[in-house]
C-alpha positions, -999 to 999 in steps of 0.1 A, spaced: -18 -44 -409 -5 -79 -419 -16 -90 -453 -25 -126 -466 -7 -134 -494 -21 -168 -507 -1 -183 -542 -8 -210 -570 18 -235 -560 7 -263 -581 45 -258 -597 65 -254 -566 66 -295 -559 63 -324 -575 79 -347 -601 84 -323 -629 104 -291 -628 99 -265 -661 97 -230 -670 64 -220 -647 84 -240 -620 113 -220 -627 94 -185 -621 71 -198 -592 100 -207 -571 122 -178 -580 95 -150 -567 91 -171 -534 131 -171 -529 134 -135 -536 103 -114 -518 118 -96 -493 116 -105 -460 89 -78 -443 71 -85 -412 34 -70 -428 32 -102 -451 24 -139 -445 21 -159 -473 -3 -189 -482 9 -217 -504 -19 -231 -519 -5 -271 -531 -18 -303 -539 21 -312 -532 28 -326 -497 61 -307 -499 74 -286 -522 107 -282 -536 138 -288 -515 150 -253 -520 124 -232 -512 103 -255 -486 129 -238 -457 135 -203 -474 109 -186 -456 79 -189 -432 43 -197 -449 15 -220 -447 7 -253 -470 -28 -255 -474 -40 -285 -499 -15 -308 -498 -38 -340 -505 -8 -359 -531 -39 -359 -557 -35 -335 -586 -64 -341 -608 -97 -321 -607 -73 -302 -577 -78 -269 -595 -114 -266 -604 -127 -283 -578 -105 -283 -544 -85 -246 -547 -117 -226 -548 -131 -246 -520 -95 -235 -499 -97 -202 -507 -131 -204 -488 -118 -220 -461 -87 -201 -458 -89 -166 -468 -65 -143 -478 -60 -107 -490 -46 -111 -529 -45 -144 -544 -15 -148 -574 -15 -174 -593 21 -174 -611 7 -202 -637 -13 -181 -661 -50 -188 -651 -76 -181 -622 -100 -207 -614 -140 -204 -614 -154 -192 -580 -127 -173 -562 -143 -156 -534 -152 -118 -545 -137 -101 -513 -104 -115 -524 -81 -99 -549 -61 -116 -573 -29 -113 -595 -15 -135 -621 10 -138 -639 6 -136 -682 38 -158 -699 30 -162 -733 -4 -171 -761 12 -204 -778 -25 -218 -776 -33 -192 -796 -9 -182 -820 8 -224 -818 -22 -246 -807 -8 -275 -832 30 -274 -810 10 -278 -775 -14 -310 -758 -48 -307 -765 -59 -307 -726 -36 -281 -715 -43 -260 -749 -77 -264 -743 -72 -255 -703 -55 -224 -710 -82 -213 -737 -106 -221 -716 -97 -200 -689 -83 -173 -705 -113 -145 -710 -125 -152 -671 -89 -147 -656 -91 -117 -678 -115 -97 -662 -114 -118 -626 -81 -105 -626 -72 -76 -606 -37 -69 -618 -18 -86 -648 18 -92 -645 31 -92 -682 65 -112 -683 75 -94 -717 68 -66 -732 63 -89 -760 34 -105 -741 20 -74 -727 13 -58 -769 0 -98 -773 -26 -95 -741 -36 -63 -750 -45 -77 -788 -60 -107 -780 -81 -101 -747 -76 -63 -734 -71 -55 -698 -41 -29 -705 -53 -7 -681 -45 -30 -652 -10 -52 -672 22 -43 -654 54 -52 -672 78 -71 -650 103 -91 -667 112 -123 -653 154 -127 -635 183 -149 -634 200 -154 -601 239 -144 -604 243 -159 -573 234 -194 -591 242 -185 -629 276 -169 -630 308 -182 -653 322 -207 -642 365 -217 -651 370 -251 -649 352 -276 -661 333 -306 -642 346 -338 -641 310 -348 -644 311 -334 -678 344 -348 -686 334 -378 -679 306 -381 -710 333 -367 -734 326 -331 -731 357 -307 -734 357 -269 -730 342 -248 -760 341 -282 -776 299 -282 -779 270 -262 -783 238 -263 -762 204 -267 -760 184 -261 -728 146 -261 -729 117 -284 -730 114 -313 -762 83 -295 -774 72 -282 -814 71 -248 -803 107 -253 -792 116 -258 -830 147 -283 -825 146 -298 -854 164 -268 -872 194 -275 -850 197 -312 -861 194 -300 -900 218 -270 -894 237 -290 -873 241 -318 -901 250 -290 -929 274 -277 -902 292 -308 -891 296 -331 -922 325 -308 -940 345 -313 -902 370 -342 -894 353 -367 -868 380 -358 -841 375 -320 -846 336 -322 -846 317 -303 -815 294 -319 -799 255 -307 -792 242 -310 -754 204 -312 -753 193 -298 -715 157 -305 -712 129 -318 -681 100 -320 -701 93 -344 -730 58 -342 -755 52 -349 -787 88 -358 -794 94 -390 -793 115 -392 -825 138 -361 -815 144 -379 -785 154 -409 -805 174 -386 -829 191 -369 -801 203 -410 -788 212 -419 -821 233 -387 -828 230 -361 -856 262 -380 -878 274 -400 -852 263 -418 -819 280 -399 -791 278 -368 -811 248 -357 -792 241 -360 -757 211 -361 -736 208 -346 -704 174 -348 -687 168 -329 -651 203 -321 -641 210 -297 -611 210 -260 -616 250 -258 -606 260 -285 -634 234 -264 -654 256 -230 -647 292 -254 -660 276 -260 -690 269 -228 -697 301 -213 -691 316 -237 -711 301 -238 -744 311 -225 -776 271 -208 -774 231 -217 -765 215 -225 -793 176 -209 -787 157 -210 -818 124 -210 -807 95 -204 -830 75 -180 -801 81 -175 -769 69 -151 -742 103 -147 -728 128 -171 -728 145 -176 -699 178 -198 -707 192 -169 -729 197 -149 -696 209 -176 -679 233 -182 -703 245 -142 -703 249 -145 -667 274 -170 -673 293 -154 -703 281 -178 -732 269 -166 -765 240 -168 -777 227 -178 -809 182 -174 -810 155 -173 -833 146 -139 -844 114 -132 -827 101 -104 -813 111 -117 -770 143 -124 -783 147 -88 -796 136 -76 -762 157 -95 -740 191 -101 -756 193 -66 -763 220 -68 -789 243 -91 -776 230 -122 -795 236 -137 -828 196 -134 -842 190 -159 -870 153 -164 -890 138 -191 -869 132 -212 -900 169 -204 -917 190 -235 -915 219 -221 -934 212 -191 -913 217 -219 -883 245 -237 -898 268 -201 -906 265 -191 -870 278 -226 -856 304 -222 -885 316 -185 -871 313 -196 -831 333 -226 -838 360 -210 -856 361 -179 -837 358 -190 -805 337 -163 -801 327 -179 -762 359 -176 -744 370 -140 -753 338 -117 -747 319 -103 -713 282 -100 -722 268 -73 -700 234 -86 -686 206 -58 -676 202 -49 -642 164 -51 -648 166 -90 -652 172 -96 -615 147 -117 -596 148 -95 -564 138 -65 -585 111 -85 -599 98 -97 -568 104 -66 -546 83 -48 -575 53 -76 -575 50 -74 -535 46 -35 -539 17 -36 -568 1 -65 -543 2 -45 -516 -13 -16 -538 -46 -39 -546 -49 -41 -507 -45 -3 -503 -74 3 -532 -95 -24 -515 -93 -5 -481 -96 29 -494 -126 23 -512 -145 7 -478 -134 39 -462 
């Protein structure tokens, strides 16, 4: 029996690339190849990313280039029109009217609405909210990212009995450490173990204006030559208009910051391997992605101490009170002096592995299909 996988692709195309793009596209890269599933890619994209739009066979349904109203109004009428087995939707939410023969997955990342609403945009705050009880119990399994966002779901809106944990992956085929460093990265004045980073979206929840006071406390007792720099990584921009200005400007200095907005995952995996550590000092996050990305490629990591940062840096992270600038400041102070970066191997879990992941997502899909059928028989 073949089943019909159909998937949320609204962030496997388009202009902007972020964390939900990050997760969508990884899971389609890494399901393993079996001849009892097709899979339905259901887009208002005409194409969707360059790197996975040739990784596998599926179908494009939707692809009308218009976004707006797409989801309410167009995706339930598609699911109509082309049925599937299991829907997943990879982006948090289910929308009204999903045909009742078809079962459905989705992904859970993280309650920032909820527990943040002032860091997030009013419409997507207000979307997610929205949307939230009725994916809930519409949902026929809930793939928690975290145990961290599992104990949250099972606060806020129940539906433990049918959350699976299953933790989101790097790719060490993409993200490994890297020895010399790019003449790309040469060229705008970066040297080896000579910066810190920052990789993430310029967001409130994302709390970067800690690093700019730490980094101020940290840098003004340095000579000018001997200063490091800080690299900001980011795609997405909201409600930070003035960091971004900041971040131009530079924290002493101009030139003693540097922006770099939508670079390529390979320059991504350089940066990583060479700086002094990623500086993550989120105030909540579900998971947190760019801390295993930088384990992968043998940087330190220095994170807010919250509870998904607990979880997945396991012990091999400098933790520091997400509100502690001197906290902040004393750990750029130890890295720098140390050089803490180019003489340790940070072990990364094998459970953080995207074809784990997705090899364990197929299998609960396929065992919504098998309860579907046994219960008609």
């Amino acid at each position: 029996m073949t089943i019909r996988i159909g998937i949320d692709g609204r962030a496997m195309g388009g202009n902007v690339r972020d964390g939900l793009s990050n997760v969508s596209c990884n899971y389609f890269l890494h399901f393993p190849e079996t001849e009892d599933v097709e899979f339905v890619v259901f887009s208002p994209h005409q194409n969707l990313f360059p790197e996975i739009a040739h990784c596998r066979s599926y179908k494009l349904v939707g692809a009308s280039g218009v976004r707006k109203g797409w989801f309410y109004t167009k995706l339930p009428f598609l699911l109509q029109k082309h049925p599937v087995d299991v829907f997943w939707s990879p982006l948090q939410t289910l929308p009204f009217g999903i045909p009742k023969h078809i079962k459905t997955a989705v992904t859970i990342h993280d309650f920032a609405y909820l527990k943040y609403p002032e860091t997030m945009p009013a419409l997507r705050r207000w979307n997610l909210k929205f949307l939230a009880a009725h994916t809930v119990k519409r949902a026929d399994l809930l793939v928690a990212i975290s145990n961290t966002t599992a104990k949250d779901l099972a606060i806020l809106y129940g539906g433990s009995e049918k959350t699976v944990v299953i933790y989101n992956g790097v790719d060490q085929e993409i993200f490994f450490p890297e020895k010399t460093l790019s003449p790309v990265l040469r060229d705008k004045g970066l040297e080896s173990r000579r910066y810190f980073l920052v990789v993430g979206s310029l967001e409130p929840r994302k709390n970067l204006g800690i690093i700019f006071d730490a980094a101020l406390k940290f840098l003004k007792d340095i000579p000018k030559g001997e200063r490091p720099k800080f690299v900001f990584v980011y795609g997405n921009a909201w409600r930070s208009k003035e960091l971004e200005k900041k971040i131009k400007e530079g924290i002493l200095v101009k030139g003693d910051s540097i922006a770099m907005k939508g670079i390529s995952s390979e320059l991504l995996r350089n940066l990583y391997s060479h700086a002094l550590a990623l500086v993550f000092p989120s105030l909540y996050e579900g998971f947190g992605l760019p801390i295993l990305e930088a384990i992968a490629c043998g940087c330190p990591v220095i994170a807010s101490d919250i509870e998904s940062s607990r979880e997945i840096c396991r012990g091999v992270c400098f933790l520091v009170d997400r509100q502690d600038v001197s906290g902040f400041s004393d750990s750029f102070y130890r890295i720098e002096r140390s050089r803490y970066s180019a003489k340790v191997t940070i072990p990364l879990s094998a459970c953080f592995n995207w074809d784990r992941s997705a090899s364990i997502l197929i299998k609960k899909i396929k065992s919504l299909i098998s309860i579907k059928y046994d219960r008609v028989d």
